[in-house]
C-alpha positions as CSV (number, residue, x, y, z in Angstrom):
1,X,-7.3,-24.3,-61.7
2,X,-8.7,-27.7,-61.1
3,X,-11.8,-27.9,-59.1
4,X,-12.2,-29.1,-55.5
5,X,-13.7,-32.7,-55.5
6,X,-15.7,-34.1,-53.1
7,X,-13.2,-36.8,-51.6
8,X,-10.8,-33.9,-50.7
9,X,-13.4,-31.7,-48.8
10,X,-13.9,-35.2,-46.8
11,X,-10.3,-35.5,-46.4
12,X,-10.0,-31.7,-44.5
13,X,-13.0,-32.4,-43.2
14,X,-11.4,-35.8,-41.7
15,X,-8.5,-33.6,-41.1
16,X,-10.5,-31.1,-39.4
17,X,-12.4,-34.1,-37.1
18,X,-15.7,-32.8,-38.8
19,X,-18.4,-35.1,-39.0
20,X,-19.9,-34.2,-42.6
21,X,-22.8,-35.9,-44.3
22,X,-22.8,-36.7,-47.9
23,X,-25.1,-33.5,-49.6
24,X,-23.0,-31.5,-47.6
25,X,-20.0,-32.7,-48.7
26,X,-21.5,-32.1,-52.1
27,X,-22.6,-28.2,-51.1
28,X,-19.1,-27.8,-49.7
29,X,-17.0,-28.6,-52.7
30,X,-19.0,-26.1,-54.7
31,X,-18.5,-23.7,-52.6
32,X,-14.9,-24.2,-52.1
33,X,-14.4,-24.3,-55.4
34,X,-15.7,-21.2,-55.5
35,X,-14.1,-18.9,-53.3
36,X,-10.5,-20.5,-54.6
37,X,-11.6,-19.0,-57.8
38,X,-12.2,-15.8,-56.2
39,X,-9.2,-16.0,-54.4
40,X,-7.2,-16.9,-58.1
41,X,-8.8,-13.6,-59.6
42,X,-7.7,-11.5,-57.4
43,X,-4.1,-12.9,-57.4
44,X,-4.3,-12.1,-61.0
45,X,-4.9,-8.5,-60.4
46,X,-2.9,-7.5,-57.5
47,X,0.5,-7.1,-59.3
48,X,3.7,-6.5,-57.7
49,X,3.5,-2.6,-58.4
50,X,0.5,-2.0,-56.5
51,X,1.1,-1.1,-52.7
52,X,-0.7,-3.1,-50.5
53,X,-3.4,-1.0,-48.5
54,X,-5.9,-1.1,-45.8
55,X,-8.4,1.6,-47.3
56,X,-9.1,2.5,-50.9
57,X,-9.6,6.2,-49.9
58,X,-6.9,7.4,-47.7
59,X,-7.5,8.1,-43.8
60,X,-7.2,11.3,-41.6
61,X,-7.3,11.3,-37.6
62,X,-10.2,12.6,-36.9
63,X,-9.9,12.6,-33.2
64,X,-9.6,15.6,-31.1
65,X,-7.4,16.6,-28.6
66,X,-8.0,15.2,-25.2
67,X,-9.4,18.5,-23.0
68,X,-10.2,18.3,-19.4
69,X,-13.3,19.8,-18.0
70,X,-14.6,20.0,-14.0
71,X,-16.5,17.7,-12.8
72,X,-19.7,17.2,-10.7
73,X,-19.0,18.0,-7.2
74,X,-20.6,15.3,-5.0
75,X,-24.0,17.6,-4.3
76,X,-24.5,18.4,-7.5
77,X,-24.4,14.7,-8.7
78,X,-26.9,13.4,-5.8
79,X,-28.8,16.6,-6.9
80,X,-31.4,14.6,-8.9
81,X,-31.2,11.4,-6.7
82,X,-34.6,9.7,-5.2
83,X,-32.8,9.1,-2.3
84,X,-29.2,9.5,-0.6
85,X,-27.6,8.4,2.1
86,X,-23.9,8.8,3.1
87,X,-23.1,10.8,0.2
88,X,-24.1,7.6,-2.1
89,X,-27.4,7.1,-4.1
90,X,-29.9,4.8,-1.8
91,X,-31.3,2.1,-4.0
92,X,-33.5,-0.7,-2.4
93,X,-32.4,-4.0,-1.6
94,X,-33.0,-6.7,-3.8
95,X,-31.0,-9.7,-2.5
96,X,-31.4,-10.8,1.0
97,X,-29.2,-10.5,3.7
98,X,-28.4,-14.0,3.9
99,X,-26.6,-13.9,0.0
């Protein structure tokens, strides 16, 4: 596979309306280069035989079933609570009326 040259990565990157300088242009190709090669090993590998998968290992749910319990009644919630008022936890004020 021929490697990626420096005048194509400034094309895309034309393409792309990136504004490239030249050492990066230079970085870039490298490393463009390299992950097509990656990319070319791995086509050489995966055959048409092989089912694609997700996981190498297969998966089991592991979930449980959903089970509904009782709640907190409203007393035993504010139980704990600094303050209440009107059923509701008091907190003070941090804004000012006027917001």
């Amino acid at each position: 596979m021929s490697a990626i040259t420096r005048d194509e990565v400034a094309h895309l990157a034309r393409l792309s309306r990136l504004a490239l300088h030249e050492d990066e242009l230079d970085q870039l190709a490298a490393q463009l280069d390299e992950i097509i090669s990656a990319v070319a090993k791995v086509q050489e590998v995966a055959q048409g035989d092989i089912p694609p998968t997700s996981h190498a290992l297969p998966l089991t749910n592991v979930y449980r079933p959903d089970e509904t319990h009782q709640g907190l009644t409203p007393d035993q919630a504010l139980a704990g609570a600094p303050a209440v008022e009107d059923q509701r936890f008091r907190v003070p004020q941090i804004l000012g009326e006027e917001e």
